[in-house]
C-alpha positions as CSV (number, residue, x, y, z in Angstrom):
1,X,2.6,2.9,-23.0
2,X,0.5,0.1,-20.9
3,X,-3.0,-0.1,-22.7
4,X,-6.8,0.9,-20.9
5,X,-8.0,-2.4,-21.9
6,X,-9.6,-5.6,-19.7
7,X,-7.6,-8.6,-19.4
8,X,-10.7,-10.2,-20.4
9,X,-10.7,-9.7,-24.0
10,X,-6.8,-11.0,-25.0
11,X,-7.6,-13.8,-23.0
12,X,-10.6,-14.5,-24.8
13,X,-9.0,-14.2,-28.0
14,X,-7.0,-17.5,-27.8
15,X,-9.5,-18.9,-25.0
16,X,-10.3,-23.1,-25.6
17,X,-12.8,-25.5,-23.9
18,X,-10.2,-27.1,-22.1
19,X,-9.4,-23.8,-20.5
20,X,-13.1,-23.4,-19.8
21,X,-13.2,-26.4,-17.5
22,X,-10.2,-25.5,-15.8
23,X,-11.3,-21.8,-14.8
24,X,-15.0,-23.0,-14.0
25,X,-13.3,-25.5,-11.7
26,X,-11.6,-23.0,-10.2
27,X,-13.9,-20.6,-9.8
28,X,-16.4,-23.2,-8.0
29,X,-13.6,-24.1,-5.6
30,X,-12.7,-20.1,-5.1
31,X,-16.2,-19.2,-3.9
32,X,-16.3,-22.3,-1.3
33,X,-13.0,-20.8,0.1
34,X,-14.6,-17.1,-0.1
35,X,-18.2,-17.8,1.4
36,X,-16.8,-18.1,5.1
37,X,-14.1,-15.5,4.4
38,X,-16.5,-12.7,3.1
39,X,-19.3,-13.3,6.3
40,X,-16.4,-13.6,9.0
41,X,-15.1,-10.5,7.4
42,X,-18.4,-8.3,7.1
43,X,-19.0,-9.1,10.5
44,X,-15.9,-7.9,11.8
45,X,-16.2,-4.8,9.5
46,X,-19.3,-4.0,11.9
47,X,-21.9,-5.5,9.1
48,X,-24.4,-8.1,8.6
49,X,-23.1,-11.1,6.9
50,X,-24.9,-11.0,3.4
51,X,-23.2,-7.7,2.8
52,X,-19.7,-9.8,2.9
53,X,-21.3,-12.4,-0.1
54,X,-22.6,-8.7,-1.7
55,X,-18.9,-7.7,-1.9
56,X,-17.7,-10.9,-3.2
57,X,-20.8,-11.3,-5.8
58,X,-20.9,-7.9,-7.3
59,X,-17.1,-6.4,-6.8
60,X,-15.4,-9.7,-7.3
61,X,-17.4,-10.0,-11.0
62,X,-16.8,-6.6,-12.0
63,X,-13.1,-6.6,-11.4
64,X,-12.6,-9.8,-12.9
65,X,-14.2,-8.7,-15.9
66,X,-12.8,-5.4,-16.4
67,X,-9.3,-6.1,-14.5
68,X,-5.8,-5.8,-15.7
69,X,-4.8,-9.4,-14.6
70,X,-6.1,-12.4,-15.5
71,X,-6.6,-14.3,-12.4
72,X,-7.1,-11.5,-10.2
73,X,-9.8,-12.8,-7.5
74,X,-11.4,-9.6,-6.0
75,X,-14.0,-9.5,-2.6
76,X,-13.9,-8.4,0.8
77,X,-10.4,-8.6,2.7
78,X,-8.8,-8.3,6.1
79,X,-7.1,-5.0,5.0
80,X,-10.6,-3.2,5.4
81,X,-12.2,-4.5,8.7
82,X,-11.3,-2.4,11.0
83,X,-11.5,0.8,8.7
84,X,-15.1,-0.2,7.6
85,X,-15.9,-1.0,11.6
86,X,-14.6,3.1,11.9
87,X,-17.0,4.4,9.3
88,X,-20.5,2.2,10.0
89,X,-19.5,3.5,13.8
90,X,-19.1,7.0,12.9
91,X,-21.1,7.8,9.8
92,X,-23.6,4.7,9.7
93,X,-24.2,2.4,6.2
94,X,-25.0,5.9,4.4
95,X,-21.6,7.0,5.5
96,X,-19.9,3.5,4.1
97,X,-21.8,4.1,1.0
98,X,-20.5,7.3,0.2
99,X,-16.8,6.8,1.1
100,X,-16.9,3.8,-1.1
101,X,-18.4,5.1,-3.9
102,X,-15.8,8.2,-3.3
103,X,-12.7,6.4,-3.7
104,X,-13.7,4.3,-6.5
105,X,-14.2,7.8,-8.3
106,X,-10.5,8.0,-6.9
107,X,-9.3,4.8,-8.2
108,X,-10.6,5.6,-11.8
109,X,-8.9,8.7,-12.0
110,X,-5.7,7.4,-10.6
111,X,-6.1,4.6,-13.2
112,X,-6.8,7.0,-16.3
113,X,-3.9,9.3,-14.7
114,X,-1.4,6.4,-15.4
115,X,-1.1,6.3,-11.6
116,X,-0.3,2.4,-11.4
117,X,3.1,2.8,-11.4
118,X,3.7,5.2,-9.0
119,X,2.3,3.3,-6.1
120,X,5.9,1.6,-5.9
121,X,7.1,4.9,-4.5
122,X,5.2,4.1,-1.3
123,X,8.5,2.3,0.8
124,X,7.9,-1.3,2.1
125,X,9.0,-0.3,5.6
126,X,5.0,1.6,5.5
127,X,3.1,-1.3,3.5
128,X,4.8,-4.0,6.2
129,X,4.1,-1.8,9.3
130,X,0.4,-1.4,8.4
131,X,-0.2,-4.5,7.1
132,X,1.0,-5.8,10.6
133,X,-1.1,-3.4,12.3
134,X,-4.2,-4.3,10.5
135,X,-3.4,-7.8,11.7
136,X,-3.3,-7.1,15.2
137,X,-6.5,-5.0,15.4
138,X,-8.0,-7.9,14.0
139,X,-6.9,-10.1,16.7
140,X,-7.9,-8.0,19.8
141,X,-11.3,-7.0,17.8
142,X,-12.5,-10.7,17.8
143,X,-11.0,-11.5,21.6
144,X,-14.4,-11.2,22.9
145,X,-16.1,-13.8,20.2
146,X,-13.5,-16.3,20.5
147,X,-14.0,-16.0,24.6
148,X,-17.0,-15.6,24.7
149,X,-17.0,-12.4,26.8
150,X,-20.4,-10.3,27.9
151,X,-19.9,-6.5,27.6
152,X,-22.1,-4.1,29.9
153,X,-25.4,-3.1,28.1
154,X,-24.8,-0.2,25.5
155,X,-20.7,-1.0,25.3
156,X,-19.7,-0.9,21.5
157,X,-16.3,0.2,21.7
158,X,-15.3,1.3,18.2
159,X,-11.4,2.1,18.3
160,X,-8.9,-1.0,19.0
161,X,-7.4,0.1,22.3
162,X,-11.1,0.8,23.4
163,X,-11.7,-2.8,22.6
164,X,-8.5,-4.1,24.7
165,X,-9.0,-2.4,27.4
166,X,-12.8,-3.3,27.5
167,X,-12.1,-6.9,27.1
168,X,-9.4,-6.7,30.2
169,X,-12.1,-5.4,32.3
170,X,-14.9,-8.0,31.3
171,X,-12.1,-11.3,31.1
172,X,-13.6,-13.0,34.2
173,X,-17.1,-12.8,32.2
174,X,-15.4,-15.5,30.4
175,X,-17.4,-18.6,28.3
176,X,-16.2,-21.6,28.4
177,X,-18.4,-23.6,25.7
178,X,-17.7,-20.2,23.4
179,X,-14.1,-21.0,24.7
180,X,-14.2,-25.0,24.0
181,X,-15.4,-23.7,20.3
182,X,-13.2,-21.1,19.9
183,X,-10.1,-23.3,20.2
184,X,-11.3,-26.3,18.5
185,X,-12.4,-24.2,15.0
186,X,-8.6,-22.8,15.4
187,X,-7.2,-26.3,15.7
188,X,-9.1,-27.4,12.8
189,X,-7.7,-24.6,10.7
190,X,-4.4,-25.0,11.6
191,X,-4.5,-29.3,11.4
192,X,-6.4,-29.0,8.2
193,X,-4.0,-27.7,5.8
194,X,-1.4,-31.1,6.8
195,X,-4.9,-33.8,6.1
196,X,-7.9,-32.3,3.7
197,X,-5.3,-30.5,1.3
198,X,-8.5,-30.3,-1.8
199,X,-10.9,-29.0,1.1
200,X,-10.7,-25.7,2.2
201,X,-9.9,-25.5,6.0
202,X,-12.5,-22.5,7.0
203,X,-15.1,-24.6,5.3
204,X,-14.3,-27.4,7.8
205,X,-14.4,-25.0,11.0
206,X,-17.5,-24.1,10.1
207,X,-18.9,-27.7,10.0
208,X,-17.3,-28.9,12.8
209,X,-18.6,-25.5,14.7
210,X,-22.1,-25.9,13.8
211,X,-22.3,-29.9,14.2
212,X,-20.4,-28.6,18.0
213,X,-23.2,-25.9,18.5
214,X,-26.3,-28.4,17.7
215,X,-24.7,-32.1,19.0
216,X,-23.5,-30.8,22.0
217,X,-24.8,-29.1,25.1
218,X,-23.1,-25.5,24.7
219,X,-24.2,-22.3,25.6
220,X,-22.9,-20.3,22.1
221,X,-24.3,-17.4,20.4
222,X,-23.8,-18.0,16.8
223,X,-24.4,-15.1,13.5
224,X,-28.3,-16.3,13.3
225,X,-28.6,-14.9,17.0
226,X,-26.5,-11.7,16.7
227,X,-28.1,-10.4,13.0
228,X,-31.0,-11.2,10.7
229,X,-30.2,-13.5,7.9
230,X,-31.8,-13.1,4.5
231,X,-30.8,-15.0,1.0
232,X,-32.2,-12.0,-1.2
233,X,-30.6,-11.1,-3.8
234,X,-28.4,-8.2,-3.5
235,X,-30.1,-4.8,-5.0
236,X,-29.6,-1.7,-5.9
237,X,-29.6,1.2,-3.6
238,X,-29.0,5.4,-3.5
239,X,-27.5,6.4,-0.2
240,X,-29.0,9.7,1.2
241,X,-26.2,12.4,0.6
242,X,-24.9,16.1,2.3
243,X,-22.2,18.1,1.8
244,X,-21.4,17.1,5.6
245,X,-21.6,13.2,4.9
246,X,-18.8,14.4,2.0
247,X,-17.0,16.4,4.0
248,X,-16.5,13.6,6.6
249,X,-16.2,10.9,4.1
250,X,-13.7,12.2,1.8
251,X,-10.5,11.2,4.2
252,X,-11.5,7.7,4.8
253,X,-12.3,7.4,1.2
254,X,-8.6,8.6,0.0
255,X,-7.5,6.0,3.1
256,X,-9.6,3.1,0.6
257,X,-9.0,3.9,-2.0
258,X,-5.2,3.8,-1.3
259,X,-5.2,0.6,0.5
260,X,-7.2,-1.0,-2.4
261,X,-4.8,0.4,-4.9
262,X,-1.8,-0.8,-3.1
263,X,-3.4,-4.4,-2.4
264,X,-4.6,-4.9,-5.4
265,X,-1.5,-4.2,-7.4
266,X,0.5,-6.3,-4.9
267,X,-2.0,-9.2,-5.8
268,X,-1.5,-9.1,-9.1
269,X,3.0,-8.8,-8.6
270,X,2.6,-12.2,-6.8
271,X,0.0,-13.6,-9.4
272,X,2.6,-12.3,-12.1
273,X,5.3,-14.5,-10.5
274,X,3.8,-17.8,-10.2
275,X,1.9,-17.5,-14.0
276,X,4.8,-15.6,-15.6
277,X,2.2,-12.6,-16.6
278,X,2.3,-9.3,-17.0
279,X,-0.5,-7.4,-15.6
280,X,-2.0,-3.7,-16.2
281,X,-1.7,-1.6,-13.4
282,X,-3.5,1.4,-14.9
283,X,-6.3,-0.9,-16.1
284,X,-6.8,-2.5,-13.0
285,X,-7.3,0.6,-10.5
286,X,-9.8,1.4,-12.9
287,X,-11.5,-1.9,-12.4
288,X,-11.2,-1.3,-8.8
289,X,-12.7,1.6,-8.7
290,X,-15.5,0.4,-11.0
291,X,-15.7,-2.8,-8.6
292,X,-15.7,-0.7,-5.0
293,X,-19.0,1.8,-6.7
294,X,-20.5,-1.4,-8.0
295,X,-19.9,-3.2,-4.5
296,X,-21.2,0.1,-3.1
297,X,-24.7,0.7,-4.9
298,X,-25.8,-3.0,-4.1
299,X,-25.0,-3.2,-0.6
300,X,-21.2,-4.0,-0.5
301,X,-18.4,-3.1,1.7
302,X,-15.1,-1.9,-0.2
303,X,-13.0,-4.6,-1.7
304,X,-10.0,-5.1,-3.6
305,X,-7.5,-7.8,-4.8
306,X,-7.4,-11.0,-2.4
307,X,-4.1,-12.3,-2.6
308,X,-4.7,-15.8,-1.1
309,X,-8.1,-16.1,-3.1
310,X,-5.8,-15.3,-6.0
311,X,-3.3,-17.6,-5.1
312,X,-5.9,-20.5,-4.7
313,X,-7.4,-20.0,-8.3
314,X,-3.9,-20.4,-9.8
315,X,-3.0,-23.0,-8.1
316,X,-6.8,-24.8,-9.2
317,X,-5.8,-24.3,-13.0
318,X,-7.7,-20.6,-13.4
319,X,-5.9,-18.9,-16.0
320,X,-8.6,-16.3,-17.5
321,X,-11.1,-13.8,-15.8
322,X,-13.8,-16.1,-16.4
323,X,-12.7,-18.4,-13.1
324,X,-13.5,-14.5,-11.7
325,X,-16.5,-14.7,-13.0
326,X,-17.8,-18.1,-12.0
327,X,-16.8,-17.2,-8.5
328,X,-19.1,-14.5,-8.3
329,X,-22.2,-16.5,-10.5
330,X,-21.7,-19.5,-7.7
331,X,-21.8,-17.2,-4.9
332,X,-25.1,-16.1,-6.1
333,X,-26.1,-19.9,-5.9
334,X,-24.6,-19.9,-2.9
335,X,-26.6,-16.7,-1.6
336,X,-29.5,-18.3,-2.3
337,X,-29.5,-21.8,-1.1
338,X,-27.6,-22.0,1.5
339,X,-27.4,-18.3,3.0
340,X,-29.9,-19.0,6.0
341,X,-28.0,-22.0,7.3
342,X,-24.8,-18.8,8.1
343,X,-27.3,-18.5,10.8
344,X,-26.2,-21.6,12.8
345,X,-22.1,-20.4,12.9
346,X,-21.2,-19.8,16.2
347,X,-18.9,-16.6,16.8
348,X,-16.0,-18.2,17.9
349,X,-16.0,-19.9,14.8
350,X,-16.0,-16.7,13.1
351,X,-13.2,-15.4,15.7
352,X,-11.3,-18.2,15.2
353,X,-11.3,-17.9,11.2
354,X,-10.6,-14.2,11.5
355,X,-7.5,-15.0,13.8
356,X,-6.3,-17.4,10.9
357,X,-6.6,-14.5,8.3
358,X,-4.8,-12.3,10.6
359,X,-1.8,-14.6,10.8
360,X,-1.8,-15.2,7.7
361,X,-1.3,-11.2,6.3
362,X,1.0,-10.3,9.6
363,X,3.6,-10.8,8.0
364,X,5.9,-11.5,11.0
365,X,8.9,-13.3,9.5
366,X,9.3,-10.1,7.0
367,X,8.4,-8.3,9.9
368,X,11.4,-9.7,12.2
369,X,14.1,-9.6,9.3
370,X,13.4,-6.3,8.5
371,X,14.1,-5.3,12.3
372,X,17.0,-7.4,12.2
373,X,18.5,-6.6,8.7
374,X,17.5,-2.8,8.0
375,X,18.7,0.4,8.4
376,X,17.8,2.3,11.5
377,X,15.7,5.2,9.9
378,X,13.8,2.2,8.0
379,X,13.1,0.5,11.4
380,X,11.5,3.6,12.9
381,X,9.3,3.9,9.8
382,X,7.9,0.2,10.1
383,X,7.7,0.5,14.0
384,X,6.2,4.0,14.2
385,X,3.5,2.9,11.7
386,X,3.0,-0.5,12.7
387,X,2.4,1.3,16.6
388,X,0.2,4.0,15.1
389,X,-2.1,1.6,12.7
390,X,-2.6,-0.4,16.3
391,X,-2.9,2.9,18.7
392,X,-4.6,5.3,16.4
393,X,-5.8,4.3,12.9
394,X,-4.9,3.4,9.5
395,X,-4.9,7.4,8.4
396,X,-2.8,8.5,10.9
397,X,-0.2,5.7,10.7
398,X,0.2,6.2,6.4
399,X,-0.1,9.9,7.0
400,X,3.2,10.3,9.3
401,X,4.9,7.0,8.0
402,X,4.9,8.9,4.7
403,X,6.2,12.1,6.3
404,X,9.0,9.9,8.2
405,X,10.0,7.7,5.6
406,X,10.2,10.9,3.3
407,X,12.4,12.6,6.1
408,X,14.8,9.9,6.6
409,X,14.8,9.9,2.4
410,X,15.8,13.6,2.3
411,X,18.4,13.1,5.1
412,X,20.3,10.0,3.1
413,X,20.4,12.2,0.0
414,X,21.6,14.9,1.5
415,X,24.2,12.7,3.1
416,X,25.0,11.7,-0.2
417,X,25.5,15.4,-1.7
418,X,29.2,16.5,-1.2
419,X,31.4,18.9,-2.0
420,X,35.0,18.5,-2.6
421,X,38.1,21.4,-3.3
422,X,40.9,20.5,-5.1
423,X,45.0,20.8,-4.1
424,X,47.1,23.7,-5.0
425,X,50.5,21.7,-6.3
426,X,52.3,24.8,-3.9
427,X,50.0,24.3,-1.0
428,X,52.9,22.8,1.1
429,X,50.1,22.2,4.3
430,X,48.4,19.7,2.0
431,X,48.7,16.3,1.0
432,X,49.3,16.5,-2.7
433,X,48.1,13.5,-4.4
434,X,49.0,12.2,-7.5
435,X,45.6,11.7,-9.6
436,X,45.1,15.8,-9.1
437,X,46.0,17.5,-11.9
438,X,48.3,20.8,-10.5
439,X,46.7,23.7,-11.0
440,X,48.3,27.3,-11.1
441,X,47.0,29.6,-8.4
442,X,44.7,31.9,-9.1
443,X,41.9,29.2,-10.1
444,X,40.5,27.2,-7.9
445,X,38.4,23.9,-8.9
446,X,35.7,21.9,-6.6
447,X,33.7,19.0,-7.4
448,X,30.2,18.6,-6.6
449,X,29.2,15.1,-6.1
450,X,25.1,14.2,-5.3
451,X,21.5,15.9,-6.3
452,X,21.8,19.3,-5.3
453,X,18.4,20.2,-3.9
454,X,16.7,21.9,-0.8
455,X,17.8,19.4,2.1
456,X,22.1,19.9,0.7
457,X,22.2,23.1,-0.7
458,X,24.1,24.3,2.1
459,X,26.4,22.6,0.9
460,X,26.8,25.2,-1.6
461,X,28.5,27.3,1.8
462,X,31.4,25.4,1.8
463,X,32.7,26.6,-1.6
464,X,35.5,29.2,-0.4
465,X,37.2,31.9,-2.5
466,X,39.8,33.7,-1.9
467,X,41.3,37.2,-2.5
468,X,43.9,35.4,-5.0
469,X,41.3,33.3,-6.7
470,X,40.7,34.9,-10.2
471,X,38.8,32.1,-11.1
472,X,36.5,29.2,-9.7
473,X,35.8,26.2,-12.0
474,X,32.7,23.9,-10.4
475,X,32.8,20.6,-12.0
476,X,29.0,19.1,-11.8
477,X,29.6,15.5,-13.5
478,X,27.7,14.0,-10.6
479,X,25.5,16.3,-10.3
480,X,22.4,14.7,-11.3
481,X,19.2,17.2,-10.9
482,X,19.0,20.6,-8.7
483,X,16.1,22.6,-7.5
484,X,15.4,26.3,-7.0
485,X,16.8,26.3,-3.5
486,X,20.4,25.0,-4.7
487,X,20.1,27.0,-8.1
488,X,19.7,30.3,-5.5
489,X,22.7,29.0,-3.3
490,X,24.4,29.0,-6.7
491,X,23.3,32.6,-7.3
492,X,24.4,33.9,-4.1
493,X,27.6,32.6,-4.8
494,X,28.0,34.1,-8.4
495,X,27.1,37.2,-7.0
496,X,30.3,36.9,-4.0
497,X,32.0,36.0,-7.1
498,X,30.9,39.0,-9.3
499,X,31.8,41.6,-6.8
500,X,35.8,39.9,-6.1
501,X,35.9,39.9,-10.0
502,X,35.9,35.9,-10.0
503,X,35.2,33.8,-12.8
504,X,32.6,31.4,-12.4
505,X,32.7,28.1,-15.2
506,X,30.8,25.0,-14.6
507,X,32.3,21.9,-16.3
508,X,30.1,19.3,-17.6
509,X,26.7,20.1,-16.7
510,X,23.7,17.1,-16.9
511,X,20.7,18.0,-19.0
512,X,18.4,18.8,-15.6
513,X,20.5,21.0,-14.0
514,X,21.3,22.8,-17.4
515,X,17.8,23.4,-18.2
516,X,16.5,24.7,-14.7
517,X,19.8,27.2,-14.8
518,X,18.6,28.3,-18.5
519,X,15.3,28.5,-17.8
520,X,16.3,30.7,-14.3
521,X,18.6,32.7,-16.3
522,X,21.9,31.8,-14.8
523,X,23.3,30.8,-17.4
524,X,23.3,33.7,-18.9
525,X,24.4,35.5,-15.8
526,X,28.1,33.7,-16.1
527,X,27.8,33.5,-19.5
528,X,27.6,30.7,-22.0
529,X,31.1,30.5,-23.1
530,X,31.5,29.9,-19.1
531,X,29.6,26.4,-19.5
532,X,31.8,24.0,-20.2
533,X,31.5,19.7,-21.7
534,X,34.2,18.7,-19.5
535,X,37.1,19.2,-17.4
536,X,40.0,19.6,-19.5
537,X,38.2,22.4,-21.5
538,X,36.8,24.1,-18.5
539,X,40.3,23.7,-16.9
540,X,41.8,25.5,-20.4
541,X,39.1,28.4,-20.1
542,X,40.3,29.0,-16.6
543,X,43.8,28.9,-17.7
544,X,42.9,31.3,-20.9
545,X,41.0,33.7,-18.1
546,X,44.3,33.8,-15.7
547,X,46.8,34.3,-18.1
């Protein structure tokens, strides 16, 4: 059974200075790549820009340390912005406060509950279709920055299609110089990555937008004239709570605390595969859920793993938690020295960084090959979802992706579930093949092939006796697991049986199905003698019953 224990102490056990430089190298380089990434992000979760750092200072520190991977680089992500932006709209920072707290009481109890694992049960059709979503929303939520647009007085559209259509009717209030901005931060993250490989290419954006803002004569509005900028220190705080602010919260926090589950686990797969690691699921939800109440007492917006962070840290020589660590601790340098200069970004810089991070987690090759390459009932999942996440929100879209996905599930199995008489050797209408064994008339054998549960057990119907029969032999080899549905098909049929004065034997029953009957007492309604290991001696009790 995986262990409740930090990755932190077994790396620490065999941990050498050499080691120490690397991670603390890493680290450094991690929280330049994360300062832009956390404020673009808090500010298009619908929050002031220090709360981003918060996130990354104060979650980022605790997961590293009590995480189930050992590179695991934890802050604010893409995945959350337009959820957040739902909550601070609806229910205000107190609101926030409390769902986060919420679902990292959820994530520790999924993490004590051994729930790690079971997070692969959620298909990829769902994970890919939101994910997509998420990235979209992003897009037409930072249209207006990256133009420049001027909404009417009083207009804070909240849900995406609000924002779309809001945006279509304000285009001709168009900016050029926030325009001019816009697309050169975009070119410099996309060029950046072919020339400054060592220098991270949001950093870069953000120079080149401020040196644009301040050299140049453009008309921009940047963070420092849209929000208040402070470089305190991130404290704690107690949000005010009701049973209504509960009420309201609970959904959005199951809806986090999911997402930060399923994130954070597939943050660690990939770091598994370029370290050759094995990480601990259990052990990291609780961390998560440590990380998200942590983040959420001292100002934070949720967080969870941060694949490309991660990814980064690796690839810088960070093999421990302690490059975690020194993320967070240089953040908090960071936070202090050079958080009022965030003041001179300009917006379309933040747009333009944001449109980067939404490209980046679309997904669209996977995206087009699974529309391509998959099965039609899988197709409708990741499009129905991927619509819903865009139209609607991330609840809703999870919610009936998961009903749909199970659906089409049930419909394949049942597909699957079959049953199949065998030939009478005199039945001159039939086609007699030679693998059947002849059988003399009276008993009649049928194979059941599939689970046997709710969505097949009508399958159960197509079992026909006959006035002649004397006795019916139901061979269950591939029979894997039945449920109380199918076990009452089989009852109904034992009783048709009972009152022609058939013999019922079942031949090679699997350990599920044999326990439910027991524990249901069919098997002592045909009898014990009438369960049988295998064909041949099922075949001979049917033979000792006719005769």
């Amino acid at each position: 059974m995986e262990t409740l224990k930090p990755m932190l102490l077994t790396t620490l056990k065999s941990y050498s200075r050499e080691q120490f430089v690397k991670d603390v190298t890493a680290g450094i380089i991690v929280a330049i790549i994360a300062l832009p990434l956390s404020i673009a992000l808090a500010l298009a979760s619908g929050v002031g820009p220090e709360a981003g750092i918060f996130t990354a200072i104060v979650a980022g520190f605790v997961i590293s340390a009590l995480g189930g991977s050992a590179v695991q680089i934890a802050g604010p992500t893409a995945a959350f912005a337009t959820i957040v932006a739902g909550i601070v709209a609806k229910s205000g920072t107190d609101g926030l406060m409390v769902a986060t707290i919420l679902a990292g009481i959820i994530l520790i109890i999924m993490g004590f509950c051994r729930f790690g694992s079971l997070i692969k049960f959620i298909p990829f059709s769902i994970t890919t279709g939101f994910t997509s979503g998420i990235a979209v929303t992003i897009v037409i939520g930072q249209l207006k920055d990256f133009f420049g647009v001027t909404y009417p007085e009083g207009a804070k559209p909240v849900e995406t299609m609000e924002k779309l259509k809001l945006f279509g009717e304000c285009i001709s209030t168009v900016n050029k110089d926030a325009l001019i901005v816009g697309i050169v931060s975009l070119a410099i993250l996309i060029i950046s990555p072919y020339i400054a490989k060592k220098i991270p290419g949001s950093l870069l954006a953000v120079i080149g937008g401020i040196a644009m803002v301040k050299l140049l004569p453009l008309q921009v509005n940047t963070i420092g004239d849209l929000y208040s900028i402070s470089n305190s220190l991130p404290t704690f705080h107690l949000p005010s709570v009701n049973y209504e602010l509960v009420k309201t919260a609970l959904p959005d926090a199951f809806t986090i605390a999911l997402l930060a589950a399923i994130e954070s686990l597939l943050s660690c797969v990939v770091a598994d595969g370029m370290i050759n690691s094995k990480h601990r699921s259990n052990m990291e939800l609780v961390a998560q859920g440590a990380g998200n109440m942590a983040s959420a007492f001292f100002g934070g917006i949720p967080a969870t793993g941060a694949i490309a962070r991660t990814a980064a840290n690796i690839k810088n020589g960070g093999r421990t938690p302690i490059a975690g660590i020194v993320h967070s601790v240089t953040l908090v340098l960071v936070l202090v020295i050079l958080m009022p200069y965030a003041g001179l970004i300009p917006m379309p810089t933040i747009a333009a960084i944001l449109f980067m991070v939404a490209y980046n987690m679309c997904q669209w090759r996977t995206f087009v090959h699974m529309l391509k390459t998959s099965p039609k009932s899988d197709i409708s999942v990741l499009l129905i979802t991927f619509v819903l996440t865009i139209v609607f929100d991330l609840v809703i879209a999870i919610e009936f992706g998961m009903v749909l996905a199970c659906m089409t599930f049930l419909k394949r199995m049942s597909d699957e579930t079959s049953v199949r008489g065998w030939t009478y050797v005199d039945d001159d209408s039939a086609e007699v093949n030679e693998h059947l064994r002849k059988l003399p008339k009276g008993v009649r054998v049928y194979e059941i092939t599939g689970p046997l549960f709710f969505g097949a057990a009508n399958i159960i119907e197509q079992i026909i006796v006959e006035d002649s029969t004397k006795c019916l032999v139901l061979r269950m080899r591939a029979v894997p697991s039945i449920d109380t549905t199918s076990l009452n098909a089989l009852v109904e049929l034992q009783n048709k049986c009972q009152k022609l004065g058939i013999t019922m034997i079942l031949s090679h029953v699997n350990p599920q199905p044999e326990k439910a009957m027991k524990k249901a007492g069919f098997a002592d309604r045909i009898g014990q003698e009438n369960f049988r290991p295998n064909i041949e001696a099922a075949l001979q009790r049917a033979e000792e019953i006719v005769s």
